[in-house]
N, C-alpha and C positions, 0 to 999 in steps of 0.2 A: 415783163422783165424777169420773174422767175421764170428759172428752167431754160434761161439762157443758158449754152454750154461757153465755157471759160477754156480755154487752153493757158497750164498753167506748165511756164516750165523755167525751171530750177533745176540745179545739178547738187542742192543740199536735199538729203531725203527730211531732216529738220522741219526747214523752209517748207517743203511740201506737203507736211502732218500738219503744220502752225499755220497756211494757207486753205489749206483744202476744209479743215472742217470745217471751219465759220462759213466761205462759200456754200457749202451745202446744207449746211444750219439752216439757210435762207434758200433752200431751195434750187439753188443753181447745179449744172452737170457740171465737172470737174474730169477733164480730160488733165493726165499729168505727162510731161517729158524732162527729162535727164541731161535732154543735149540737142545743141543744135538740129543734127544730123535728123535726131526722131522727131523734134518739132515741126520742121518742115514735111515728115511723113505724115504725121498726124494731122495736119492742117491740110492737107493734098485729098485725103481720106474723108474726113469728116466735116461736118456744116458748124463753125465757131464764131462766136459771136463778140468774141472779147479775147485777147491775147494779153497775160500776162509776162514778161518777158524779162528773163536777167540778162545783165552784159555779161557776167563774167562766166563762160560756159565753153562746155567741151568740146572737140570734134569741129564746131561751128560757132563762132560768137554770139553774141543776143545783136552786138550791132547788124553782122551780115544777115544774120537772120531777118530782124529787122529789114532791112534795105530789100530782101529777097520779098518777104510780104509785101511790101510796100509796091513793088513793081508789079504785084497782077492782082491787089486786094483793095479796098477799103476798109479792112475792118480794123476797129480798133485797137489800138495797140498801147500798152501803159509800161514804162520799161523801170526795173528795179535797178536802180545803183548800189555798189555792195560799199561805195565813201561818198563822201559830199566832193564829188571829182567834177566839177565844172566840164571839162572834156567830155566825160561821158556824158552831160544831161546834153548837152548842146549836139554832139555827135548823134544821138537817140533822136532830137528835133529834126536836125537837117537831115534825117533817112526816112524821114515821116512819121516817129512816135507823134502820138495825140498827149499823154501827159508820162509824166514820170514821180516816181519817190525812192528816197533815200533809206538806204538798211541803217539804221534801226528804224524803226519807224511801228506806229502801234496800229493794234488792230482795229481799231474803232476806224483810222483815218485810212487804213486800207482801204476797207467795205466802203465809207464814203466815196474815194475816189471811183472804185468799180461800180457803183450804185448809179452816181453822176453819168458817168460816161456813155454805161448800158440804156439808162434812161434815154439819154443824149439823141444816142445812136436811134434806139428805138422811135421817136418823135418826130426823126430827120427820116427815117425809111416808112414811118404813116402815111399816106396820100393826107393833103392837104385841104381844107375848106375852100383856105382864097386862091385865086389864081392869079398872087402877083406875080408878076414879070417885072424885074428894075432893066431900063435899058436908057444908057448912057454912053451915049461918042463912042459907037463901036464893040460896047462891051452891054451883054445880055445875060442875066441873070434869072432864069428861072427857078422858083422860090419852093413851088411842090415837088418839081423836078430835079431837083437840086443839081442842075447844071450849069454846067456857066461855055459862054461862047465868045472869044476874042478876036474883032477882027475877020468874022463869020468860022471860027476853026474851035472847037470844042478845046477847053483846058482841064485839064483834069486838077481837081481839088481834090484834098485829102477833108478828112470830116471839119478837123479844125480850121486849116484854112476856110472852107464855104463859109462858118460858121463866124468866123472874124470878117471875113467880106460881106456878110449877109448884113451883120451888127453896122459898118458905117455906110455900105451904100443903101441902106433904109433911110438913113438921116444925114444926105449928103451939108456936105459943110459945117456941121459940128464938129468940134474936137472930141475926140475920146481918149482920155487916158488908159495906160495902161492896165489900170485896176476895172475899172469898167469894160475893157475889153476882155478881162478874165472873167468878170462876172455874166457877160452876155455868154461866153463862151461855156462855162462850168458853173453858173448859179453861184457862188462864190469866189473868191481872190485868196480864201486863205490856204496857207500854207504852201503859194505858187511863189515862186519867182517871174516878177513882171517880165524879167526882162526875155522870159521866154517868148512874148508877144512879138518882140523886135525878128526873133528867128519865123517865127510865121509869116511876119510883115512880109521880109525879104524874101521867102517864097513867093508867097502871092505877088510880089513886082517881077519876081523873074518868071512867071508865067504869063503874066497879064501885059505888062507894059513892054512898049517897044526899045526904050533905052531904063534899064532898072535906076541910072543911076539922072535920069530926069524923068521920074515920071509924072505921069499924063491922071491916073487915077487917084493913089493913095500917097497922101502927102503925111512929110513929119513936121509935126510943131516942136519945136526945140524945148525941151525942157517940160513936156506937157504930156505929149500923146500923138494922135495921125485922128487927119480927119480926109473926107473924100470929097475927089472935086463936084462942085454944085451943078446941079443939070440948067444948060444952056436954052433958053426958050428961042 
């Protein structure tokens, strides 16, 4: 995990002094941008292993930015809100941020979150020991290969998705609350809003299932959590 390079971009050069050196305190490359426009050059250019990303940015948004990595990347992406704006954390989900945090916010729980994630990431790109395969009523999940196949047609998962899918079709027919699904996801639930689980959910049905709004895989328990359906002997 050191010496991951970070692509950090802010349009504060503030932000960018108060960022950058703890990252590299610990070792990490610290690639900086100013603005949409250079974030996406610098990410075209060079090998990044982590995307820090503000919404509120010049020339190009952090959401379109966003949205633009999302469509030919997996790499991780963690998006800064500059208020506690609902809008933006939910908009950052549904363009495929992996997590997000709120300005102010302290340095300790920065590094945390980038810590997590890099870790994450890295653990899910190791070749594997086992070589599960979950495969259930049309849907194939391979575990080292971190693929998934619906229906015989490859789905593309972003990190968190696989990662929420992985957590309940290992343990079909359990319930998992939301808190547990942050925990498989990120090793802890604190400082996340659950309810960002619910925006994952609803990805992974509109990739997976054939009607999202009856499906066939991953069910809600009211009031509880989503557990997956039980494999059929």
């Amino acid at each position: 995990m050191s010496g991951a390079t970070i692509l950090l971009v802010d349009d504060e050069e503030s932000v960018q002094r108060l960022l950058t050196f703890p990252l590299e305190k610990e070792g990490f490359r610290v690639l900086q941008a100013r603005d949409g426009e250079e974030a996406l050059e610098r990410f075209g250019r060079e090998t990044v292993d982590l995307v820090v990303l503000d919404v509120m940015l010049p020339k190009v948004d952090g959401l379109e930015v966003c949205r633009r990595l999302r469509a030919d990347s997996i790499v991780p992406i963690i998006m800064l809100t500059a208020r506690d704006d609902e809008v933006d954390k939910v908009l950052g989900l549904e363009l495929g941020a992996d997590d997000y945090i709120t300005k102010p916010f302290s340095i300790r729980e920065f590094r945390s979150r980038v810590r997590a994630l890099l870790r994450r990431a890295q653990l899910s790109s190791t070749p594997q020991q086992s070589d599960e395969v979950l495969e259930i009523d049309g849907l194939r999940i391979d575990v080292p290969r971190r693929t998934v196949d619906v229906r015989e047609e490859e789905a593309s998962l972003t990190y968190a998705e696989f990662e929420i899918l992985r957590a309940l079709a290992t343990d079909p027919g359990r319930v998992l609350t939301r808190p547990m699904l942050l925990e498989a996801l990120w090793g802890s639930s604190s400082y996340r809003d659950p309810r960002t689980i619910d925006v994952h959910i609803r990805h992974l049905r509109e990739k997976l299932e054939r009607d999202p709004r009856e499906p066939e895989y991953i069910f809600t328990v009211r009031g509880v959590g989503y557990r997956f359906r039980e494999r059929t002997s």
